[in-house]
C-alpha positions as a Markdown table, in Angstrom:
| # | Residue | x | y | z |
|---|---|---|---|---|
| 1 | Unk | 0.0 | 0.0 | 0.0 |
| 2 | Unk | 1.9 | 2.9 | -1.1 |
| 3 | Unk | 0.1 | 6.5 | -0.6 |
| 4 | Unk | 0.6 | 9.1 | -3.3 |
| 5 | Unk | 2.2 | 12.4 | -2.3 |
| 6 | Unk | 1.2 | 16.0 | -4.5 |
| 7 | Unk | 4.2 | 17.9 | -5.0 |
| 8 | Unk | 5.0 | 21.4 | -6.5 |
| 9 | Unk | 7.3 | 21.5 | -9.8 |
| 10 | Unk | 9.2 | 24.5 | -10.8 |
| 11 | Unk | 11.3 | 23.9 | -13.5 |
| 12 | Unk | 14.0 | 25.8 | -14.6 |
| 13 | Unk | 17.0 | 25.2 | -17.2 |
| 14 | Unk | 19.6 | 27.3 | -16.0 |
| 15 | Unk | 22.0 | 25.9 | -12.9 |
| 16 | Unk | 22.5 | 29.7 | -11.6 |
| 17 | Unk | 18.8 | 30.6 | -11.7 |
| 18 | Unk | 17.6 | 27.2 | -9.9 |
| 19 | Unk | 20.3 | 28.2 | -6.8 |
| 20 | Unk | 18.8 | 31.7 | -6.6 |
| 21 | Unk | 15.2 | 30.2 | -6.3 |
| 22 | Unk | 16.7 | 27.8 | -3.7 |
| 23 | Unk | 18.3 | 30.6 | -1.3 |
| 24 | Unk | 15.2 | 32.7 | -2.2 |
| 25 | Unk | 13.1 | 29.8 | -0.9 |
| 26 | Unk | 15.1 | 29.1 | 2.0 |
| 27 | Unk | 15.5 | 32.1 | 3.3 |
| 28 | Unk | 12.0 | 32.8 | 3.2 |
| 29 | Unk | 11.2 | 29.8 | 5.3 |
| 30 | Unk | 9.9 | 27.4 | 2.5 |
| 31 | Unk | 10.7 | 23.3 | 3.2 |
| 32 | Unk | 12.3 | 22.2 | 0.0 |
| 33 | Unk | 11.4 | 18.5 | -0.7 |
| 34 | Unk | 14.1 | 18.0 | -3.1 |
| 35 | Unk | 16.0 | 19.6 | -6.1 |
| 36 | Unk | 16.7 | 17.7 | -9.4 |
| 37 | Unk | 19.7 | 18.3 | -11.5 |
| 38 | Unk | 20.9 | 16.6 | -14.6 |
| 39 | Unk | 24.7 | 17.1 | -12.9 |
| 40 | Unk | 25.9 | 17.4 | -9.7 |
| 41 | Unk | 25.4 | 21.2 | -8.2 |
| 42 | Unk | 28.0 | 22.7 | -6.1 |
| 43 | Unk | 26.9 | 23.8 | -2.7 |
| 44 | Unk | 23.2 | 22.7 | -3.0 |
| 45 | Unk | 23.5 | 20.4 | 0.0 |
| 46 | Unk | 24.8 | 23.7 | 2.2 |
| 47 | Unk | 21.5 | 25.7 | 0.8 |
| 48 | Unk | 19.3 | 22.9 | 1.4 |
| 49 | Unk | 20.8 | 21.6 | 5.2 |
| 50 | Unk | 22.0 | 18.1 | 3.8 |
| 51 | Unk | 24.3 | 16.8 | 6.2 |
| 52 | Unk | 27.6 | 14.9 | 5.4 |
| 53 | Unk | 27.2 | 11.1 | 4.8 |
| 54 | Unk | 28.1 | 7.9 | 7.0 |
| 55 | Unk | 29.2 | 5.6 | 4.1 |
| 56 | Unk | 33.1 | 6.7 | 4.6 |
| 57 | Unk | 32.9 | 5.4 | 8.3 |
| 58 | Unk | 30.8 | 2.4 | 7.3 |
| 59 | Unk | 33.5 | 1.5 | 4.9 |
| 60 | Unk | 36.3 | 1.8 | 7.2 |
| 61 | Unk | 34.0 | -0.3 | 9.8 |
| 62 | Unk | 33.2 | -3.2 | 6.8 |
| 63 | Unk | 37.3 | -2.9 | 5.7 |
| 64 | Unk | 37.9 | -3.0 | 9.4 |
| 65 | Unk | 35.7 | -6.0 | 9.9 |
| 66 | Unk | 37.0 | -7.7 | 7.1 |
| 67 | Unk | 40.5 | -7.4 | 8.0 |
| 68 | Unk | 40.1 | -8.8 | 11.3 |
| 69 | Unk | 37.9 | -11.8 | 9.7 |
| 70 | Unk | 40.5 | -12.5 | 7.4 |
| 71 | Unk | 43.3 | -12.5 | 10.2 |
| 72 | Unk | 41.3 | -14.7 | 12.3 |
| 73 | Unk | 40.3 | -16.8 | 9.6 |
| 74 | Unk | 44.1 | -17.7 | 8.7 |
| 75 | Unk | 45.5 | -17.1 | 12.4 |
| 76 | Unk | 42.8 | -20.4 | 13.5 |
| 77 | Unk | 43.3 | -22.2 | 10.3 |
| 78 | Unk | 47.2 | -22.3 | 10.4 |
| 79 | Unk | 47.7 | -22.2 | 14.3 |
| 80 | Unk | 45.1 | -24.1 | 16.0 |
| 81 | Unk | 43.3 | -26.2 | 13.4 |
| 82 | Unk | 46.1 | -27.5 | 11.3 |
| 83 | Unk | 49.4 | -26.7 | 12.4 |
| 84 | Unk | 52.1 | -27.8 | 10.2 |
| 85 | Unk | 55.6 | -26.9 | 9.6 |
| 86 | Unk | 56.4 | -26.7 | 5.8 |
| 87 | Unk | 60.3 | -26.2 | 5.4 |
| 88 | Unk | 61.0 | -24.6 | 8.6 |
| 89 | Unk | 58.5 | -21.7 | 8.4 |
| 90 | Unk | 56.9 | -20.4 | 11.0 |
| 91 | Unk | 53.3 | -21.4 | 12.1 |
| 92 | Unk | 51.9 | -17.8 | 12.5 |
| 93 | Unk | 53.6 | -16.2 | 9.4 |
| 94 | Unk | 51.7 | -12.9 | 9.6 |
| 95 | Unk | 53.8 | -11.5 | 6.6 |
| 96 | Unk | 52.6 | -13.9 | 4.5 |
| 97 | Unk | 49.0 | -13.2 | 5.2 |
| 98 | Unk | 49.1 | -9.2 | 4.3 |
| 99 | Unk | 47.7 | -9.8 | 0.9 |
| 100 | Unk | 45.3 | -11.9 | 1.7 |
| 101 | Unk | 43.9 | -9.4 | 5.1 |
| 102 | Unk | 44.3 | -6.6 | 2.3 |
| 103 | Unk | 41.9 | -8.3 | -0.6 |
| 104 | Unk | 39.4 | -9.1 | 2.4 |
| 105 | Unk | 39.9 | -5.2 | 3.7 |
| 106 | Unk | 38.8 | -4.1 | 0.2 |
| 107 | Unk | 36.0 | -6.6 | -0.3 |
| 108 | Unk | 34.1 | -6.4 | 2.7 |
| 109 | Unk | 34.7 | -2.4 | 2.1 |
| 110 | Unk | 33.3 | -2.7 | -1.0 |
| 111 | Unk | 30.4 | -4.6 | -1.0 |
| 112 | Unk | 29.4 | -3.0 | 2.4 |
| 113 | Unk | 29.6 | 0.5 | 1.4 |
| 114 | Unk | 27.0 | -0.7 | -2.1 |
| 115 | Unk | 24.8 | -2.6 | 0.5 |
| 116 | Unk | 24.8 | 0.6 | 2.8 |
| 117 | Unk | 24.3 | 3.1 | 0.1 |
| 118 | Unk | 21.1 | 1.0 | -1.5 |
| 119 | Unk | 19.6 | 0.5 | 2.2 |
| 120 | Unk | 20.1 | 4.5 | 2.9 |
| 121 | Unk | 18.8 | 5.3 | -0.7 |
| 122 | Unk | 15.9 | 3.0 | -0.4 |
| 123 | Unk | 16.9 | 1.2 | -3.4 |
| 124 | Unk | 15.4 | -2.3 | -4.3 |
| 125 | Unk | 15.4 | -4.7 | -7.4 |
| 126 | Unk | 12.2 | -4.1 | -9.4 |
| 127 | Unk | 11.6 | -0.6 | -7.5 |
| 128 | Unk | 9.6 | 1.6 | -10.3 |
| 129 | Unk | 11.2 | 5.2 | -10.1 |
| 130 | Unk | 9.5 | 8.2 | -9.5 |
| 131 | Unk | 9.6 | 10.4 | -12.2 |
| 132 | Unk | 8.8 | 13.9 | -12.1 |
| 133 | Unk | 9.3 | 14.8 | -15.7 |
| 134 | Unk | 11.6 | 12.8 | -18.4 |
| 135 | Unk | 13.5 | 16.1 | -19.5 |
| 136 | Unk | 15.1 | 16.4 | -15.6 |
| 137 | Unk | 17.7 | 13.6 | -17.0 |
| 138 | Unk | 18.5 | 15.4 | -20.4 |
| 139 | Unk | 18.8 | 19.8 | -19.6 |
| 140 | Unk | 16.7 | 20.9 | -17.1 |
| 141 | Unk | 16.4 | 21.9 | -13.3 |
| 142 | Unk | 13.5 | 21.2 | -11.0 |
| 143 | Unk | 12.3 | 22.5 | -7.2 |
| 144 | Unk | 9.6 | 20.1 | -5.3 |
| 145 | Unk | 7.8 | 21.0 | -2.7 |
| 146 | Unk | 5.5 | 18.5 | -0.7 |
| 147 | Unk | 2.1 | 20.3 | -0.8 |
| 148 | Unk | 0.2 | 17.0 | 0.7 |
| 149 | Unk | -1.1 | 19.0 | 3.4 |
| 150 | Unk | -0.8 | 22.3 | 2.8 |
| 151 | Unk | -2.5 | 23.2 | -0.4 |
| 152 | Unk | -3.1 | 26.9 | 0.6 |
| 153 | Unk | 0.4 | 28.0 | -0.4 |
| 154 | Unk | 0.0 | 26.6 | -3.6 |
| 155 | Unk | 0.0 | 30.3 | -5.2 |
| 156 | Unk | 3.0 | 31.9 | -2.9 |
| 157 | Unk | 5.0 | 28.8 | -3.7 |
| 158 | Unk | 4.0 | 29.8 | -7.6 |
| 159 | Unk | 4.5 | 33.6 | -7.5 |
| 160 | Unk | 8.2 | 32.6 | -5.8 |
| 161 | Unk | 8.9 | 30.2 | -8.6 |
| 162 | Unk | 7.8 | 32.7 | -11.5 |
| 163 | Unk | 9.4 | 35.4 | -10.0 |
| 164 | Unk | 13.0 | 33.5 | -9.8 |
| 165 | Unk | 13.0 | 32.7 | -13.5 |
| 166 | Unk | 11.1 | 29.3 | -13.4 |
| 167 | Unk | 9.8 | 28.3 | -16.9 |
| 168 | Unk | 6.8 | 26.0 | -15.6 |
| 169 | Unk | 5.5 | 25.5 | -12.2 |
| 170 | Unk | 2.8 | 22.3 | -12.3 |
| 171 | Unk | 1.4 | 19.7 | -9.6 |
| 172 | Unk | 2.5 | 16.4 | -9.7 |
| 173 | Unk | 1.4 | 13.9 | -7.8 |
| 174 | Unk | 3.3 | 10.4 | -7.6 |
């Protein structure tokens, strides 16, 4: 049971003019539900309070963990388990086993930080996007703003929009 949300679309197809509707809109007080940008915008996350992400310390945590699994993993298996002496080496040869601790460190990294950033991301196999409009992939610039519950602002969200340069401003409801 999904429930559909109505949202407010400005759309504009110039990077500079879409940040000056976003500080206009901020600064005013308006909640931004999200901006859409066919490449990345510098300083959009600052304008719209986006904190930092966790996934750099989650990797370190999954290399960590896999490091330590891969120690233990060799330390048991050559030292307690099965023992043996092959030409005089030693038992616990911890040299030897760098490589190997390394490959783990990158592959528990690596498959951790995808798992973590699909889970965050609410990402899925067979999840149907959301699409606003088609032309936000190719050249253009949208603002959304959840108007769910408060349809009343409908026209002062609108009048803000046109007033920063938006070309369209239209209700969508997904």
């Amino acid at each position: 049971m999904s429930t559909t949300k109505k949202y407010l679309v400005g759309m504009f197809d110039d990077d500079h003019t879409l940040l000056l509707a976003v500080n206009a809109a901020t600064e005013s007080g308006h909640k931004i539900d999200n901006v859409y940008s066919p490449f990345p915008l510098h300083g959009i996350n600052e304008q719209l309070g986006i904190t930092k992400t966790k996934i750099p310390t989650a990797g370190f945590i999954f290399g960590l963990t896999g490091m330590i699994f891969a120690f233990s993993l060799m330390a048991f298996a050559s030292s307690v388990n099965y023992p043996t002496n092959f030409g005089g080496k030693p038992v616990f040869a911890l040299p030897a086993w760098i490589p190997i601790m390394f490959e783990f460190t990158v592959l528990f990294s690596g498959v951790g930080m995808v798992s973590s950033f699909y889970y965050l991301c609410n990402l899925y196999p067979g999840k149907q996007p959301k699409i606003i409009d088609p032309r936000l992939s190719d050249h253009m610039f949208a603002i959304t703003i959840d108007i769910t519950e408060d349809a009343s602002k409908v026209s002062e969200y609108t009048d803000l929009f046109k007033g920063k340069g938006a070309l369209e401003v239209f209700e969508k409801e997904i």
